[in-house]
C-alpha positions in Angstrom: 27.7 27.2 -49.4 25.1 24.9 -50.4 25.5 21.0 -50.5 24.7 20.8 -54.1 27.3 23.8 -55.2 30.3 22.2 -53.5 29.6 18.6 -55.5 29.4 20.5 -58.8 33.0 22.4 -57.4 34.5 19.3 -56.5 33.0 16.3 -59.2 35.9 16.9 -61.5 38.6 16.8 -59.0 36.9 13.7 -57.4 36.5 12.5 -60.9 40.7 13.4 -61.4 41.6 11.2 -58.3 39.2 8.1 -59.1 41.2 8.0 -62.2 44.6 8.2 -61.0 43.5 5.9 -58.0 42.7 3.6 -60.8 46.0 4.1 -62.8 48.3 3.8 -60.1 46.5 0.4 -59.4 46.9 -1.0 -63.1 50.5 0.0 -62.9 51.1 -2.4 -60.6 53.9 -4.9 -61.8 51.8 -8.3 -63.0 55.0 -10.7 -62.3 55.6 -9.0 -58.5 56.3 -11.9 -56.1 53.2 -11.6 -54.1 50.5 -10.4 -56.8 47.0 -12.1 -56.1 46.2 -12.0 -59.9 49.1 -13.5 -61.3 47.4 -17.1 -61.3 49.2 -20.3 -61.4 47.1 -22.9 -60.4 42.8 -24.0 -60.5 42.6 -22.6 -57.1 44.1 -19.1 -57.9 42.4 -19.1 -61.5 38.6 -19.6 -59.8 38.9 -17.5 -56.4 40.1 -14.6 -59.2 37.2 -15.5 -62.0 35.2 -15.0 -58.2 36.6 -11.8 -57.7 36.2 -10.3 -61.3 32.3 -11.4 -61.2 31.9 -9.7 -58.0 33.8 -6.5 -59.3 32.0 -6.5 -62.3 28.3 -6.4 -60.5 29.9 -3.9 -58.0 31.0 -1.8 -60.6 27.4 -1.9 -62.2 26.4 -1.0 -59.2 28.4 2.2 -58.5 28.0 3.4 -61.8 24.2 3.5 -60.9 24.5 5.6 -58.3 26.8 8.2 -59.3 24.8 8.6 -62.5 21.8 8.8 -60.0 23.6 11.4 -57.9 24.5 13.4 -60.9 20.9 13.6 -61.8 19.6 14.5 -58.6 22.2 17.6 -58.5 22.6 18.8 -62.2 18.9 18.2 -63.3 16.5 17.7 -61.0 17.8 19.7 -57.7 16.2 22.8 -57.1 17.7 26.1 -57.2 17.6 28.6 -54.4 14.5 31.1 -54.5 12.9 28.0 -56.8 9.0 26.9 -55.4 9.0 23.2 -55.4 6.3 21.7 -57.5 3.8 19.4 -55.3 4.0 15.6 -55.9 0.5 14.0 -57.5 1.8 10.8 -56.6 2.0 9.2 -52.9 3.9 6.3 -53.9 5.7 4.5 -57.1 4.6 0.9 -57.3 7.3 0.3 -59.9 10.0 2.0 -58.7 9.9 0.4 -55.3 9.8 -2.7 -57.2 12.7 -2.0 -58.9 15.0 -1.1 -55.5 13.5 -4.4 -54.3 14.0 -6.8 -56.6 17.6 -5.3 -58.0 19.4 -5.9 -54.9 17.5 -9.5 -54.4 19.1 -10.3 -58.2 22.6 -9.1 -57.6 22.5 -11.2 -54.4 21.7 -14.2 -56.1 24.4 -13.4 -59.3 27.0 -13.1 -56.5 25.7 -15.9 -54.2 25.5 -18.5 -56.9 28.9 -18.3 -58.2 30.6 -17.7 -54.7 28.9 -21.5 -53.4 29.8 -23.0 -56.4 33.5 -21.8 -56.1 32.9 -23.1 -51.8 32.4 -26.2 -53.6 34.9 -26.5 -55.8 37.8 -25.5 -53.1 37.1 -27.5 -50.3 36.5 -31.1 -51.5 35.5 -34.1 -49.1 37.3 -36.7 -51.4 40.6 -36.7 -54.0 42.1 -38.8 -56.4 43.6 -42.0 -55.5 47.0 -40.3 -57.0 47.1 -37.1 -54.6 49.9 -36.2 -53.3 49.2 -35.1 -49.4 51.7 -32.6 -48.1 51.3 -32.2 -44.0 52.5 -28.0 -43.1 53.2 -27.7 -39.2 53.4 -23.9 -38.8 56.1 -22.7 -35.5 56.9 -19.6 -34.5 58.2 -18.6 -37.2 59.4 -21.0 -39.6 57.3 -23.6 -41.9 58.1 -27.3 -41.5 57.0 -29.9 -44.7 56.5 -33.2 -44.2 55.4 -35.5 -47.2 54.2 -38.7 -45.1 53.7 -40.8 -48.3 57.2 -40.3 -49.6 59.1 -40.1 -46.2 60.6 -37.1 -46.6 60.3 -33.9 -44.5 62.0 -30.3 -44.7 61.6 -26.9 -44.0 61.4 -23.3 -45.7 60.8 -25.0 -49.2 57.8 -26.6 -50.1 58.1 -28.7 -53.5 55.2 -29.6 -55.7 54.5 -31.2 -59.0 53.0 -29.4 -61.8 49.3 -31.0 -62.9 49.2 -32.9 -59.8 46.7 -32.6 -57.5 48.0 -32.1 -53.8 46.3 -31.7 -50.5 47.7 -29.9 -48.3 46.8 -30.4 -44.6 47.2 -27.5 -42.1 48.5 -28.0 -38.7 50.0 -25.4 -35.9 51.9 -26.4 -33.2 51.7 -23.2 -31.3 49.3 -20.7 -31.9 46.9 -19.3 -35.1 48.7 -18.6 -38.4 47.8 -18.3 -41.7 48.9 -20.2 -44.9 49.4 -18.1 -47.9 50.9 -18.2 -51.4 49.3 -15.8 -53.4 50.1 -17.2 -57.0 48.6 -20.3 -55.8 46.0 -19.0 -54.2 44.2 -19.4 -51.3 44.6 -18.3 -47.4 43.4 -20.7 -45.0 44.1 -20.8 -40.9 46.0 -23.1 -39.4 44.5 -23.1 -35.5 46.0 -25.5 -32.8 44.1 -28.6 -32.6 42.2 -28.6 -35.5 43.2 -29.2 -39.3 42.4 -27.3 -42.5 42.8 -28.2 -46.1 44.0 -26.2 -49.0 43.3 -28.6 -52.0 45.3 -27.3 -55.5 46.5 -28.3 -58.8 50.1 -26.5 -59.3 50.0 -25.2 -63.5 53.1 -23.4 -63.9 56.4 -24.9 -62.7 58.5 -21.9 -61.0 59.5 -20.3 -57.7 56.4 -18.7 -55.3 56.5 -16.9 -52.3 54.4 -17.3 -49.4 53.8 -15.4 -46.4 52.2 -16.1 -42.8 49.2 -13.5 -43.1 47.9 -14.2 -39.6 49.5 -12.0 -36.9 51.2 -14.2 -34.6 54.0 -12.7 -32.3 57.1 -10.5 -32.7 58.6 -12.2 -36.1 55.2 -12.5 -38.2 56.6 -10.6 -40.8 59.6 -13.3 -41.5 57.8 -15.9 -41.3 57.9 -16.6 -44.9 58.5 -19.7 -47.4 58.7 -20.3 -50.9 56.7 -22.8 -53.2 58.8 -24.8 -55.8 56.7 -26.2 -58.9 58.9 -28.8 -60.1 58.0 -30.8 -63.7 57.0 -34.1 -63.1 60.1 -35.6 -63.6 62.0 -32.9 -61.8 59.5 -33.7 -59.1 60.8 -37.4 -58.7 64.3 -36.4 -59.0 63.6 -33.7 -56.3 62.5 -37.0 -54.3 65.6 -39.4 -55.5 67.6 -36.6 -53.8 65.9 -36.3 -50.3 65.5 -39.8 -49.6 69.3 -40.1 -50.0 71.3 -40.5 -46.8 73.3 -37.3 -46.2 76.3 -36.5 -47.9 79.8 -37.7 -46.3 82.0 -34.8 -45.5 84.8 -34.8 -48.0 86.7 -31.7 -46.9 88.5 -31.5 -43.8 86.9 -28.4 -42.6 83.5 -30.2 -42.9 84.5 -33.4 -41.2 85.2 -31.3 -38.2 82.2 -29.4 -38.6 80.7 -32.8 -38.3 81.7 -33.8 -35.0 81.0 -29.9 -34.0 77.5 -30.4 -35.0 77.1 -33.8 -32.9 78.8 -31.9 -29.7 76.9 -28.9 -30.0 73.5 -28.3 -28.6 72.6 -28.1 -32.9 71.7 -32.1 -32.5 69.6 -31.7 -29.3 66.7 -29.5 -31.9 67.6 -30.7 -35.8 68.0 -33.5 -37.3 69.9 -34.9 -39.9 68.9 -38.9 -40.8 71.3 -41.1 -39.4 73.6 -38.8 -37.2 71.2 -37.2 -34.9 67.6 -35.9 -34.1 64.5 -38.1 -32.2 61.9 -39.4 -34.2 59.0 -37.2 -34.9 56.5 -39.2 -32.7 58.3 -38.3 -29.8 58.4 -34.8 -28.3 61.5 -33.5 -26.5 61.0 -29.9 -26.1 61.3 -27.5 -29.2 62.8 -29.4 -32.6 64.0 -27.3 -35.4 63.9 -27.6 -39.0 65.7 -30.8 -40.4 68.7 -30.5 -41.9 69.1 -33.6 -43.6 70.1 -31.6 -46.9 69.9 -28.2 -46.0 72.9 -27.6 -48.2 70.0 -28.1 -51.4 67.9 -25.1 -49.9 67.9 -21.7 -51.3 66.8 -20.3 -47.9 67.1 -20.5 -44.9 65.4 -18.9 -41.7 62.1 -19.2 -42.2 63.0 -17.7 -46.1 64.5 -15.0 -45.0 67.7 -15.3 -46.0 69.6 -16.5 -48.7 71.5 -19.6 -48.4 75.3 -18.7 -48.5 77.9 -19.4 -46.2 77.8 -15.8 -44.4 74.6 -15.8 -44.1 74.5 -19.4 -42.4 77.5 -18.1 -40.5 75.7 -14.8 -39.3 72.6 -16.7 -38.7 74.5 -19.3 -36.1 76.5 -16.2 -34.3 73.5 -14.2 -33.5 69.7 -15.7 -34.4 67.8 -13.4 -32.3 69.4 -10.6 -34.1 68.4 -11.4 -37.5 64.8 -12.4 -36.5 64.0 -11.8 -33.2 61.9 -13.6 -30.7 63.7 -16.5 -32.7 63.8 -20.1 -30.3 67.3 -20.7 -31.5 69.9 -20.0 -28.5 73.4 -18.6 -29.6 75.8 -20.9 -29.8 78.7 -18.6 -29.2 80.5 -20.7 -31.9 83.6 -18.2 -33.1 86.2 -18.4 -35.3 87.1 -21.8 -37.4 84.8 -23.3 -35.1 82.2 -21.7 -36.7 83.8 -21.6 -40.3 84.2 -25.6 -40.0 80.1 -26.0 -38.8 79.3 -23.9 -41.6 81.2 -26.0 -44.4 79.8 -29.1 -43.0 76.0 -27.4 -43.2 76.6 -26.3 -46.7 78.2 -29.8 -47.8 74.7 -31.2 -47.1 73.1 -31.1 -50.8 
């Protein structure tokens, strides 16, 4: 069979599945946790104005051709048995002109617009009132440390709305990549070297974010989430992580407590005033801090929600929950383990 009679047999069904292809895309939930074009901040909003204009000219672009293709087949194609009629041209000044100087102009419509949004995403200099938020990337958990304010944590990153914040990149083992869709952006973060992602948070609310570099056996839960706090819910964010931590009340978490000291826990975390060594000095691996850990609503590297049997099931068997994980079992059983976990939880 012919070239040209198998595209007339098969346009409409190609036709059929470009549409549904299409459909099936659009149905796509808008509010999904990690949907590119749900934008909540400049940075999101101009990488996806970026995107649209590139669609748009690519779009153009492929309507061209299958309007060209359906020409050359339904009209001018010749039919079997057909003679051809001879050419009294040898060439077509204007048309090569035209294949010349198209591409050239959608180059530069795309070009343009793609420096200028370079431009406006990687800035050399910010506002005197920037907030700077350093991310260390381990594997696999996210650390935040906010050096102007003192206060450093882990899983959770908080922002303030219509504040702009630089956020500087760091890796203490190998390549990963920083990502929170809604917010927009995915920038590297390579040993010995540091990369910025400067954005303006619009929406206060609850993003997810993912490490989208591949970078050992738990890549996939390596995740965090992205708090946009109101101003004000910002600064009381703040009040409430430059408090000391909470004094156990309960019994169970006053022996949990002295657990925590005796246990290998205080050798990796810290919590402010009870144990941990100061971040300039390195002794070996050093977990999250758990100065208020009891105020997250994750834990382990996001991957789990913050309840008592999950902290619990998390301190009996880490490896099993997300393996390759640097946390050793404990071998903590019983109340033990029930009196470690109140004391965790007490910290708000």
């Amino acid at each position: 069979m012919r070239l040209a009679d198998r595209l007339k047999r098969n346009v409409p069904a190609l036709a059929i599945a470009t549409f549904a292809g299409g459909a099936l895309g659009a149905c796509q939930p808008y509010n999904a946790p990690m949907n590119t074009l749900s934008t909540q901040s400049d940075l999101a909003k101009w990488i996806t104005s970026l995107y649209m204009q590139v669609t748009i000219w690519d779009t153009i672009i492929m309507v061209i051709v299958l309007v060209a293709m359906v020409l050359a087949i339904f009209v001018f194609s010749s039919r079997e048995g057909d003679p051809g009629e001879p050419s009294e041209h040898e060439s077509d000044l204007m048309l090569e002109l035209a294949w010349t100087v198209g591409p050239a102009l959608i180059l530069v419509f795309i070009t343009v617009p793609t420096i200028r949004t370079i431009m406006k995403t990687q800035p050399t200099k910010w506002p005197a009132d920037t907030l700077t938020v350093e991310v260390r990337a381990h594997q696999w958990w996210w650390e935040f440390d906010y050096p102007g304010l003192k206060i450093q944590t882990a899983d959770e990153l908080h922002l303030p709305a219509n504040r702009v914040v630089d956020i500087k990149l760091y890796s203490e083992d190998i390549i990963h990549s920083f990502w929170v869709p809604a917010l927009g952006g995915k920038r590297d973060v390579i040993p010995g070297q540091i990369n910025h992602i400067t954005v303006v948070p619009q929406v206060p609310g609850e993003y997810y974010g993912q490490c989208a570099e591949f970078c050992g056996l738990s890549h996939a839960n390596m995740r965090f989430r992205v708090v946009v706090d109101t101003p004000e819910g910002f600064k009381q964010w703040t009040a409430a992580q430059l408090a000391p931590p909470v004094e156990p009340k309960q019994a169970a978490a006053a022996d949990g407590e002295k657990i925590f000291k005796n246990a290998p826990c205080a050798i990796c975390h810290q919590i402010r005033g009870i144990s941990g060594f100061s971040p300039q000095y390195s002794y070996g691996f050093r977990g999250p801090d758990l100065t208020h850990f009891g105020s997250r609503g994750t834990l382990a590297g996001s991957i789990l929600e913050n309840t008592p049997e999950n902290v619990a099931l998390w301190i009996q068997n880490p490896d099993k929950l997300k393996p390759g994980a640097q946390m050793p079992t404990l071998g903590l059983r019983g109340k033990d383990l029930q009196d470690l976990v109140a004391y965790l939880e007490s910290l708000k």
